[in-house]
C-alpha positions, 0 to 999 in steps of 0.5 A: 329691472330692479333698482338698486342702492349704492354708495360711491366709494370715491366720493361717499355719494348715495344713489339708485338705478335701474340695473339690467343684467350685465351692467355696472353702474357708475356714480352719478357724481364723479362716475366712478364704478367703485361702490357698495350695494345698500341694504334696500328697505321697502316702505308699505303704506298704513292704512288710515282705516280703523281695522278691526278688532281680532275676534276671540274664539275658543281658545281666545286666539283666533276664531277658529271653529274646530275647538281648543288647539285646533288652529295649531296656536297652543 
């Protein structure tokens, strides 16, 4: 089941809930079922570990063995 974001449009109210296929949800607040999905963002985590530098191959982008242009990096 995916969560989904939305605003009320009766009383402006922001919310996300679990939607099964086929059903409509209603607004936490005033129960109204006229609302407006959101744009969903995700969040990733930062890693707190120092990362480590790219190395520089042949053609100073990657560390690609074959030569100069080889990786498709041009």
């Amino acid at each position: 089941m995916p969560i989904y974001e939305y605003e009320c449009k009766q009383c402006g109210t922001a919310f996300e809930t679990l939607v099964r296929s086929g059903s409509v949800p209603d607004c936490p607040s005033c129960h109204s079922t006229e609302r407006d999905k959101k744009l969903s963002v995700f969040a990733t985590a930062k890693s707190t570990a120092a990362a480590a530098p790219a190395a520089a191959g042949y053609c100073g982008s990657c560390a690609y063995a074959q030569g100069p242009g080889a990786c498709a990096l041009k």
